[in-house]
N, C-alpha and C positions, 0 to 999 in steps of 0.2 A: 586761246592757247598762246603762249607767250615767244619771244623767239628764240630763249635759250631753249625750251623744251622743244620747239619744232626741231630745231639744230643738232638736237640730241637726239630726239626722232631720226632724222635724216642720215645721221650717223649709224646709228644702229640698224637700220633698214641696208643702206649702203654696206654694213661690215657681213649683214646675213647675205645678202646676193651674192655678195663677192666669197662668202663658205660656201653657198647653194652652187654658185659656177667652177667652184674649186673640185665642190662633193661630183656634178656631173661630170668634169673632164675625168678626175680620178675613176669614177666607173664607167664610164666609158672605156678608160685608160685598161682598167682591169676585166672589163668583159673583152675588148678587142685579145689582150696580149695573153690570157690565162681561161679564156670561157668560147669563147666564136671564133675561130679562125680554122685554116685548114677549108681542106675539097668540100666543095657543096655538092650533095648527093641528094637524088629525091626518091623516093619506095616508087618502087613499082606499082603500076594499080593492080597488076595481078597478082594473085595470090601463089606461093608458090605450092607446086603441085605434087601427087606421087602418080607415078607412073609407071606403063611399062615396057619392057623392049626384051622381044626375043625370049618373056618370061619371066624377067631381072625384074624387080620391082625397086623405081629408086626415085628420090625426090628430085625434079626439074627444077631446078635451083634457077637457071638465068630462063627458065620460061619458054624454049627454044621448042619443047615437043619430041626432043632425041637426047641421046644417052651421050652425055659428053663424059672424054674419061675424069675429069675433077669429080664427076659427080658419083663415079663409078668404087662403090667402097671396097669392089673386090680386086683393085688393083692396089700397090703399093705405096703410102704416103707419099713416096720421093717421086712416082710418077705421075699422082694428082695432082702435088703441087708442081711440078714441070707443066702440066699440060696450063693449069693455072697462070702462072706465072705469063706464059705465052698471051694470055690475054685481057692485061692489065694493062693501062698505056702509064708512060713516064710519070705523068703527076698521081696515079691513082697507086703505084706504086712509092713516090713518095710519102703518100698521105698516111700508107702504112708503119712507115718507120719510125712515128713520134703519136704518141695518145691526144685526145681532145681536147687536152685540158681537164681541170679539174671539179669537173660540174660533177661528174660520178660519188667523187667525193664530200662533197661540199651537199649531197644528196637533192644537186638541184632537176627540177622534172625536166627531160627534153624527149621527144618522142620513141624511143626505144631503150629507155632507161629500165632497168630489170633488177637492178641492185642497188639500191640508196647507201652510199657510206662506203661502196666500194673503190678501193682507193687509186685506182685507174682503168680505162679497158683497150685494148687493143681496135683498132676502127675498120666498120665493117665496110664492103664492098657491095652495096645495095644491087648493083644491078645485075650481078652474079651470084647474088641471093647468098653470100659470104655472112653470116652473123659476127655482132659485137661478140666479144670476148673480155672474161671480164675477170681483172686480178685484185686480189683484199689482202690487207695485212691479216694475217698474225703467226706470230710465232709460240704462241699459246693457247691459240685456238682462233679461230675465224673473227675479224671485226668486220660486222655492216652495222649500218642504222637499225638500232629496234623496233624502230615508229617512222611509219609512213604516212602520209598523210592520207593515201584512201583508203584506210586500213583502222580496223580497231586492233588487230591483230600484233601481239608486239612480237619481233623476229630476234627470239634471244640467242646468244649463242655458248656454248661450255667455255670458262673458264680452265684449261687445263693447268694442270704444274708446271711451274718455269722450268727452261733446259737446263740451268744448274743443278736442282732437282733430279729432272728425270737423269739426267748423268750421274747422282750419286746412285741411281739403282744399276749401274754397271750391267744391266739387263735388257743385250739390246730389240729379245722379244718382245717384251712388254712398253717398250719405246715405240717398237713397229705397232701394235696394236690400240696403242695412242696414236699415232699416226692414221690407223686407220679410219678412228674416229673421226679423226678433225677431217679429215678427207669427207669423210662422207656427211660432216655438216655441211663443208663447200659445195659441193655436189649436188644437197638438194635445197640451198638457198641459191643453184643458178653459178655457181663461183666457179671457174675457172682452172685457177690459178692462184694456191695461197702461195703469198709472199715469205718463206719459211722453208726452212730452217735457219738459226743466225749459224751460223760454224766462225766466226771470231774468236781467237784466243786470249783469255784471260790475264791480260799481260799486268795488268796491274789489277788491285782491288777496287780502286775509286774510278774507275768506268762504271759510268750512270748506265751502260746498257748490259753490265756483265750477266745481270740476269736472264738475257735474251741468251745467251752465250752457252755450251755447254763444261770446257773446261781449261786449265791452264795447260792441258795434254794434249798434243796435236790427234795423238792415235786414239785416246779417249773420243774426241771432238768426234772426230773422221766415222768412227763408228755406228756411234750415236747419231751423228748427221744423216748416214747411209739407212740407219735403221729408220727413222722418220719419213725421209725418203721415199723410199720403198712403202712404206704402211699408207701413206696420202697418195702416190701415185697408184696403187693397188685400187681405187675408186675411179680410173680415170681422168684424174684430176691432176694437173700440173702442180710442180714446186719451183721456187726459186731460192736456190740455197744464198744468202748472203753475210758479209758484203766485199766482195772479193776484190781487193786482200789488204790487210792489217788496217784495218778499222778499228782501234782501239782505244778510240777517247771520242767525249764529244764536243769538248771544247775545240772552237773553231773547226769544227768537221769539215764544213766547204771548202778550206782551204787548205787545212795544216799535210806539211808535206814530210812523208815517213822518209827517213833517212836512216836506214837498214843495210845491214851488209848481205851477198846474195847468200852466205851460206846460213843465216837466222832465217830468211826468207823461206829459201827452200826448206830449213829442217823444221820451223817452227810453224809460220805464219802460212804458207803454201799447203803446208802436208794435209791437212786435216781435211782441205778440199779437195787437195788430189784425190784420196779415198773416197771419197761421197760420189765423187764423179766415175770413177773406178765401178765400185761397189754399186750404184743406184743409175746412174745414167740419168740425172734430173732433167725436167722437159728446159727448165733456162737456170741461169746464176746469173744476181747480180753484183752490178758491178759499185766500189763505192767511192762514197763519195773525194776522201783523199786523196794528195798523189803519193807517188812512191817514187823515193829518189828522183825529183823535180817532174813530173808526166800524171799526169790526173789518169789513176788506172781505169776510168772510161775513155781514155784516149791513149793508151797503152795496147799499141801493137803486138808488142813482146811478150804483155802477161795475158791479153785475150785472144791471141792466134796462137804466135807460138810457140807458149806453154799450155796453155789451158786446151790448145786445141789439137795441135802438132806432138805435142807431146807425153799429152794423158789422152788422147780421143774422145774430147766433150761433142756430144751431135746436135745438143740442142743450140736456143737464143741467148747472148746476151742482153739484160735489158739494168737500165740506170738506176742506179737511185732515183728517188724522186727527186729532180730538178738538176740532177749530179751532173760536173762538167763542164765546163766552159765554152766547146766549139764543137756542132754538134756534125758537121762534116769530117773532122779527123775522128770525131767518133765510131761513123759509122766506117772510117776505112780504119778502125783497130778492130772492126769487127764485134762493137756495139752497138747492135741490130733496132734496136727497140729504146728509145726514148721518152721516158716517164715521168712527170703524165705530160708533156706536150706543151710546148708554149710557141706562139706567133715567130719569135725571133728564130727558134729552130724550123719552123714550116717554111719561112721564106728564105732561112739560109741554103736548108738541102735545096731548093725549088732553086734555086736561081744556080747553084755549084753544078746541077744535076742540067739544066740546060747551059751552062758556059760548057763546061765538059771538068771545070776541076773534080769534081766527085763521077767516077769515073760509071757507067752503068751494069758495068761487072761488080764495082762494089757495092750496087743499090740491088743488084738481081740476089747477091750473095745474102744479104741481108735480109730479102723479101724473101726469100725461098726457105731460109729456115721461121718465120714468121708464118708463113701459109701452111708448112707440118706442123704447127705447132695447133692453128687453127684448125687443122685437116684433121689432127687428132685429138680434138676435144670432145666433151657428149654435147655442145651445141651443133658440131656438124651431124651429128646422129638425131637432132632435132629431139633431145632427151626431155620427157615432163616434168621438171625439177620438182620438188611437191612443197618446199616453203616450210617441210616439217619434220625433223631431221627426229630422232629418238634421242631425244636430251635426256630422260633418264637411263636410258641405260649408258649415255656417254659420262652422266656422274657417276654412276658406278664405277667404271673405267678410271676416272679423275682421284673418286679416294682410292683404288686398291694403288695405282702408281703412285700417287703422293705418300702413301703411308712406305713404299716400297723404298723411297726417293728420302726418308727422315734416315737423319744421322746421330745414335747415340753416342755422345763424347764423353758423357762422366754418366756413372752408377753407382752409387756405393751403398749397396741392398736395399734400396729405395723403390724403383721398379721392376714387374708391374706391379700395378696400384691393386688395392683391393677392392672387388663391388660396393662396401658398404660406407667404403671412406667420402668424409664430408671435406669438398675443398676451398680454400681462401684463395679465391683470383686477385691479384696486385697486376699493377698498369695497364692504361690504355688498349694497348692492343691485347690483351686477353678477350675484351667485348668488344673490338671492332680490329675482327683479323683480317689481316692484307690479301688477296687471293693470287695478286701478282704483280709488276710493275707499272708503268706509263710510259703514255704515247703507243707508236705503233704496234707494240706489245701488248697492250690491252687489252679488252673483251668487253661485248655489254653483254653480262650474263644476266641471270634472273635473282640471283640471292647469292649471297658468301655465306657460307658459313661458319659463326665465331667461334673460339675457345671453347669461353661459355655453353653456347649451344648443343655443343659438340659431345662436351662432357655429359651435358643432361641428357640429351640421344643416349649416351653409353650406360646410363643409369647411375649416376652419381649423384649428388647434391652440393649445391651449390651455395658457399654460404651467402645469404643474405642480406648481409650488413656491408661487406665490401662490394656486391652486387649494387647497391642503393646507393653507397656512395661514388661509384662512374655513373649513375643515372643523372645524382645531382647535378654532378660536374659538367656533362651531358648539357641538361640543360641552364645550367646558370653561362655555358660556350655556344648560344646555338650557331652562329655564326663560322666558327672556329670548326664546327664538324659538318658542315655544308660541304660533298665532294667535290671538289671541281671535274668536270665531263670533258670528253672528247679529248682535245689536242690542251686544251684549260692547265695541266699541269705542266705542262713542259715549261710554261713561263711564272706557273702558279702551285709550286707543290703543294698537295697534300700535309700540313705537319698539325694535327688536331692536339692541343697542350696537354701535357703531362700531367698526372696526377699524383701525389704524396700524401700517402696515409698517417694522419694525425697518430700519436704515441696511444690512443685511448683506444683508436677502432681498431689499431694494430695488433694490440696485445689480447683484447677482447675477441680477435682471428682469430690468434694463437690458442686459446684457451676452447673456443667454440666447435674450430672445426679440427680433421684429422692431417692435413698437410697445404702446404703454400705451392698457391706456383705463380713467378713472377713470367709475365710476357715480355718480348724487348722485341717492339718494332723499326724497319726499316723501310723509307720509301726511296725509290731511285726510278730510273728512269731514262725516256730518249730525250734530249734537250741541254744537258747538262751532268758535270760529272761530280762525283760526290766529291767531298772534303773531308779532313782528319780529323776535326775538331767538332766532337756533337752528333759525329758519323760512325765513321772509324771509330773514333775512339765514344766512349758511351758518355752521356750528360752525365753532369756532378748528381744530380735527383736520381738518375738512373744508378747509379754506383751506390747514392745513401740508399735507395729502394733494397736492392739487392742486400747490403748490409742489413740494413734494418729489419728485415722481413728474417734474412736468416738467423740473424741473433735472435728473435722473437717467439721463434718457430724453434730452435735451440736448446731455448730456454726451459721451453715446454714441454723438451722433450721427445720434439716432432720435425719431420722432415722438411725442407725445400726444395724446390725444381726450378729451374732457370728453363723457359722454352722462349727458341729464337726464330721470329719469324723473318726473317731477313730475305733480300734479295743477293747479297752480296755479302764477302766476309768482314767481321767487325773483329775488334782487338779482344780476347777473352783472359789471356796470362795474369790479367793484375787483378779478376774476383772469379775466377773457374774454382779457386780453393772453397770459397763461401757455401754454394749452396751442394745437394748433395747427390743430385741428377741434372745434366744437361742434354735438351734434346735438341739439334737441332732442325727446323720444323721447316726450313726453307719458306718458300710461297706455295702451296699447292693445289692455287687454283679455287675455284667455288665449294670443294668439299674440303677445305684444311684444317677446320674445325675439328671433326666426324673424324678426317684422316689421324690427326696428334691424338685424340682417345681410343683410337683403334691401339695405337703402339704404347699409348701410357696404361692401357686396362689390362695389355697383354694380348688382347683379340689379335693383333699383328708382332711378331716377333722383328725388332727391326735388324733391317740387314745392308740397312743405306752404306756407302762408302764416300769420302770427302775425294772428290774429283778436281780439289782447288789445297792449297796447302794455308794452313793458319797460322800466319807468321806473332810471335811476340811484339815486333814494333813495324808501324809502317815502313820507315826506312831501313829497314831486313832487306824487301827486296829491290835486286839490283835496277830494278827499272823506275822506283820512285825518284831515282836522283834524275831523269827524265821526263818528267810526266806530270802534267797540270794540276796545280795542288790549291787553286782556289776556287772552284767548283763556278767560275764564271760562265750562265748560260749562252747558248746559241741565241745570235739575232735572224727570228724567222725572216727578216726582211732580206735576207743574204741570200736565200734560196730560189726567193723572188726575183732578183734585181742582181745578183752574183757579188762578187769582195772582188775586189780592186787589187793587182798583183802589186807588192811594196819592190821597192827599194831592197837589196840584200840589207846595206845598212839597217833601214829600219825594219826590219822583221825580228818578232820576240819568238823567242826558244820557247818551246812545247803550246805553243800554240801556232804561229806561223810555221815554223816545223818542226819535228820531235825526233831529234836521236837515240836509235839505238841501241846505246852502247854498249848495254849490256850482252849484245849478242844474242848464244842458243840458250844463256841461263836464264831461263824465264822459271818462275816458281820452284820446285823439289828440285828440278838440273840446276838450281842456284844454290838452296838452300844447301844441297847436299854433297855438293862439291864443295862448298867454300865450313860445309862441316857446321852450321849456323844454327842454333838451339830455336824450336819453332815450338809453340803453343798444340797446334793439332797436325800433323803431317801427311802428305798425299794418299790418298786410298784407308786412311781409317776411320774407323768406325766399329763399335760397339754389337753384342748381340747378348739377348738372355737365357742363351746354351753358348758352349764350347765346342769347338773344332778341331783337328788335330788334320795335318798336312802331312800325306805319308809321301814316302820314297818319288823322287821324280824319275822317270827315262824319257830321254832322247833318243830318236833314229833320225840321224842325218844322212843328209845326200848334196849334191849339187847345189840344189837349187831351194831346199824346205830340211827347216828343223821341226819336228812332229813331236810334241812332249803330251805325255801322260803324266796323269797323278792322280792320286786318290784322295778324296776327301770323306771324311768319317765326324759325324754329329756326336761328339762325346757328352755331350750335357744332357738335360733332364726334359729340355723345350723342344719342339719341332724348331725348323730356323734352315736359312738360308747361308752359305756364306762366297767368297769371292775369291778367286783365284789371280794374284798378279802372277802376271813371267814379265822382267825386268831380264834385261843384258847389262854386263859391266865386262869392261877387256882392262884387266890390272895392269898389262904390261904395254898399252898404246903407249904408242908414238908419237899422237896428235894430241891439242887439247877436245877435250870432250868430255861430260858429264858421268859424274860416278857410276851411274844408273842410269836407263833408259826403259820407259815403257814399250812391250812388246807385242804382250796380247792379254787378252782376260775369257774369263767365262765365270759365270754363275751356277750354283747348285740347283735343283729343281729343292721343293720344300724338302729336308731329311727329317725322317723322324729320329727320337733318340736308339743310339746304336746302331743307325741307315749308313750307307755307304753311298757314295757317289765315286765313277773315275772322269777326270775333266781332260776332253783332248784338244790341243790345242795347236795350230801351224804356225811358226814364223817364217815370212819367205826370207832366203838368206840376205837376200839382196835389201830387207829391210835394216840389215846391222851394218850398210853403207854411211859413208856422211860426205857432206858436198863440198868435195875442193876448187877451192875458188882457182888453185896453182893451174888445175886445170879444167876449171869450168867447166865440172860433169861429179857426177857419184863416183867413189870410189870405197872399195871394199879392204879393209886394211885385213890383210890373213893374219893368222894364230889363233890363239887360245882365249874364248871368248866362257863367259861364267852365265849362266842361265838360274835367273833367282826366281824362287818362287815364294811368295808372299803376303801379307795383308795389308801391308800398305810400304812405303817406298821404304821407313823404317822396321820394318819388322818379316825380314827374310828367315824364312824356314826350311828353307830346303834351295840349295845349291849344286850344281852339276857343271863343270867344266867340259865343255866341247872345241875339237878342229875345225873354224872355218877356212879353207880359200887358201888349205895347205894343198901342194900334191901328194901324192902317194907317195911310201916310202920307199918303194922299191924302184921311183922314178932315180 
């Protein structure tokens, strides 16, 4: 061997050692700070027991032989964990305020691991026979790992429809009853505590997580939150409503600081939570990751004690975002209990503030205590047999009747419903490979989506052939291109599988072959990053020629086109909504949205969706894009790890190091309709195939509740549902405030034709308050306030003038 090549040898040997010593420190570096750290705890050799005393039969949790009251379930949460609490010493009680690390998640095996993929758990107390606890994302249904390694068994979970979606069925039974479902998959795969509901307000379109979201309406949001709520906790099971408060982009999430005035705060961003808390009493809320007006709201005393707590009466935990926060001792004295998932730098900061005395043990007892109700009233302290087997079919059921409930028709023009015997021409992509719902934490690993395609054939249609065979080809001449990226995979690797355009030969050869068109137009979005205007928003040039092309063709022939949108998010429609000659839109609706969109396009479902977001003509319509991150620049996961670096005022960039407000309360329809602004599809509408008539309203007012009736009557030929808005407007205020405000809604049970319905409905008066900063508190302007009744924010039918917060006249 010669001596240049030993040299070269030597070098390369040398450059590997010097990776190999780089690769160990670094995981060393990352098992110490994010995997191992925290109280060593070893199981007890004995087994924990049931027993009895006095008659009582109950489990010996610390092995004693006697009835300790923690153990005792017939006494009060608040007094087991008191008795609790007393016997936990200083470090074992810190060990509870921050998760393990992220081995749960990462579905690495450590000796009482129960849930692979579950994306943190709260730490158990071995020697007081205390179990893990264990919380999963979803806000569309349960995410754990499918596949475990000692297991042939895959642990799938439903897909449900996105809360944009279930918000357009303004129906917040059947939200509960989704709710119930995902609860009780958490339940019997062992889960806890799903991470869910998002209640964020839809402050602009190009939020990558609007789909997680329910609306641009606080009282919309509030409702629909509470009803979810309530449906998942109904199993037992914890919620954690997030991400408390104005999380509304995900560019630079870690750090960007909202810069909000308090009366947007309170009217827009705050409200939708208030309610949920109000109305559900969720077991925890977390907290997110932003500050607000310079205070990272996990370290916001103000907004996690004395508003969320002093002021609405929250009883549960607050618990972080994952990794949320910068200082996890002023965390925990804002009264952000629970730290998630746990890192080394937070174990040794609380450990060491908690023996100086800066962290004070009132503020460590306050923290543990609602942590140990939380655990005290789980089915793990019931020592519950989870069964691994949840009833996945009857939860799709569930998934198409609300998805199909959750579709919104925008155009009709005697197009649908379709006929049984009609042969259809599918155009784009996502006809054959339909979206079920977003990415990232939102996700699901369900068992199958079902497509357009498929959908239709379930319904008994046919399917032409020819456009079928050419996404096959396309299919496979992309195989690469249509490969899914898994797990967290997108957030840095979207999803985008290439477009397809139909040659002038196979197009017209549609036209002539089958009996109507239906072009798909998908959208992917997501946690990670936020969409952009160009290719997003707005539609690609192929998407626009698609659209064209197919309905001149189809035109031509003499035959219809359909535009179905499966979106997560609103896209621009004004500049081709004229072309084709039905528009559905189809939202994400989970593993059945194939089945769901043929339910409403056969007629099997009459749809009764309402748009719960406003569709503006052009992006910059509304008043919050002149605010708000417009180049869809992703998050760096390493920020979450390692934390961002506070700048310079100087150098800090606008909507991303912080994002103002400035629009104030006019978010969405309170924008568009006070400033009078021509909008594409507007709040609350949506289409049906019967007719409704809105008869007479009455109010009976009083002090404290305006109580309205009205009637609704099915005047068309279909059974069908429809939606009641009540809207307030005070023509003669004093203040500025929006033309219109939503107040309340209700939905119709099915009407048949010529049925009646009367819809009753409360607003408390105190809800037609708005928040004066002059004096920092709600305040009630008296006079004459106008009660609209409606179908969406432009189309009032019935109107009633009432006295609020007059005195008597004879005063």
């Amino acid at each position: 061997m010669n001596r240049a090549l030993k040299r070269v040898l030597i070098i390369l040997l040398a450059v590997l050692g010097f990776l190999l010593i780089i690769a160990l420190i670094g995981g060393f570096y990352i098992n110490s700070a994010y995997l191992s750290f925290g109280l060593k705890q070893s199981q007890p050799e004995a087994d924990i027991a049931e027993i009895q005393a006095d008659g009582f039969s109950f489990r010996d949790l610390n092995r004693n032989g006697s009835l300790d009251a923690y153990e005792d379930s017939r006494l009060s949460t608040a007094d087991r964990a008191e008795d609790l609490l007393k016997r936990l010493s200083l470090e074992e009680k810190v060990n509870l305020l921050k998760g393990p690390g992220i081995k749960s998640l990462l579905s690495m095996d450590y000796p009482d691991l129960q849930v692979p993929g579950a994306a943190g758990t709260i730490e158990p107390v071995l020697r007081l026979g205390i179990p893990r606890v264990y919380l999963a994302d979803g806000p569309a249904g349960l995410r754990i790992a499918p596949v475990r390694e000692d297991s042939d068994k895959k642990y799938y979970a439903t897909a449900f429809p996105i809360a944009t979606l279930l918000a357009s069925t303004w129906n917040v039974d059947l939200v509960h009853n989704v709710g119930q479902a995902m609860g009780n998959e958490a339940l019997e795969y062992g889960v806890d505590v799903l991470l869910a509901p998002g209640a964020n307000i839809q402050r602009n379109p190009l939020c990558g997580r609007n789909f997680e979201y329910y609306s641009e309406d606080p009282l919309l949001s509030g409702y629909m939150g509470a009803a979810m709520v309530n449906g998942i906790e109904s199993n037992g099971v914890g919620t954690s409503v997030k991400h408390f408060v104005a999380n509304n982009q995900e560019t630079s999430r870690y750090n960007n600081d909202v810069l909000v005035s308090e009366r947007a705060l309170r009217e827009i961003y705050l409200k939708g939570f208030e309610i949920i808390v109000k109305e559900s009493q969720p077991w925890t809320v977390m907290s997110s990751y932003n500050k607000v007006n310079g205070t990272y709201t996990s370290q916001s005393r103000r907004l996690l004690t004395d508003i969320l707590r002093d002021a609405w009466g929250f009883k549960g935990l607050v618990v972080t975002d994952w990794f949320g926060g910068a200082d996890a001792v002023a965390q925990i004295q804002a009264g952000n209990d629970l730290l998630e998932p746990g890192t080394k730098n937070q174990w040794k900061a609380l450990l060491e503030a908690s023996e100086e005395g800066t962290l004070s043990e009132e503020d460590i007892n306050t923290s543990v205590r609602r942590i140990l109700k939380l655990i005290l009233g789980s089915k793990k302290m019931e020592n519950y047999e989870f069964s691994n087997a949840p009833d996945l079919k009857n939860h799709a059921r569930i998934t198409r009747e609300s998805a199909s409930e959750g579709m919104v028709l925008l155009k009709n023009e005697q197009v649908l419903p379709l006929q049984d015997s009609e042969k259809i021409a599918l155009f784009g992509v996502t006809s054959f490979e339909f979206i079920a719902g977003g990415t990232g934490s939102g996700d699901v690993s369900e068992a199958y989506t079902v497509s357009l395609q498929e959908g239709l054939i379930n319904a008994g249609f046919d399917i032409d052939p020819n456009t079928a065979a050419a996404f096959e080809a396309h299919r496979k001449k992309n195989p690469d291109a249509f490969e899914k990226p898994e797990e967290f995979e997108p957030m840095t690797t979207p999803y985008t599988p290439p477009q397809l355009s139909p040659d002038r030969d196979l197009l017209y050869q549609a036209a002539q072959d089958s009996d109507i068109a239906i072009v798909t137009l998908g959208r992917h979005a997501g946690e990670g990053g936020d969409r952009v205007e160009k290719d997003d928003f707005l539609l690609t040039d192929m998407e626009k020629n698609l659209i064209q092309d197919v309905s001149e063709a189809f035109h031509t022939a003499g035959k219809k086109c359909i535009v179905v949108m499966n979106i997560g998010g609103v896209i621009e429609t004004s500049s081709w909504k004229a072309l084709p000659d039905a528009i559905l839109l189809a939202w994400q609706g989970g593993q059945e949205g194939g089945n769901a969109v043929a339910d409403i396009l056969s007629g099997r479902v009459n749809p009764s969706g309402k748009l719960p977001i406003t569709f503006p003509i052009r992006l910059v319509d509304h008043a919050s894009s002149a605010n708000f991150p417009m180049d869809g620049e992703p998050i760096n996961p390493t920020d979450a790890l390692f934390g961002v670096d506070e700048k310079a005022e100087s150098e800090k960039i606008p909507n991303k190091d912080f994002t103002k407000y400035e629009e104030g309360i006019y978010i969405g329809y309170r924008h568009f309709d006070k400033k009078n602004i021509e909008v594409s599809y507007p709040f609350g509408y949506g289409l049906s195939y019967t007719d409704f008539n809105l008869g007479a309203m009455e109010v009976a007012s009083n002090d404290s509740t305006l109580d309205i009736g009205i009637t609704v009557k099915n005047t068309g030929e279909i059974p069908g549902k429809e939606v009641v808005q009540i809207y307030s407007s005070k023509p003669d205020t004093g203040i500025d405030r929006p033309r219109r405000e939503l107040r309340a809604f209700g939905k119709t049970p099915l009407l048949q034709p010529g049925d009646s319905t009367r819809i009753l409905l409360s607003v408390p008066v105190s809800e037609l308050s708005y928040w004066s900063e002059k004096k920092s508190g709600w305040e009630l302007e008296p006079g004459t306030y106008v009660l609209e009744a409606g179908t969406s924010s432009r189309d009032i039918k019935v109107s009633l003038p009432v006295e609020v917060g007059m005195p008597p006249e004879d005063e």
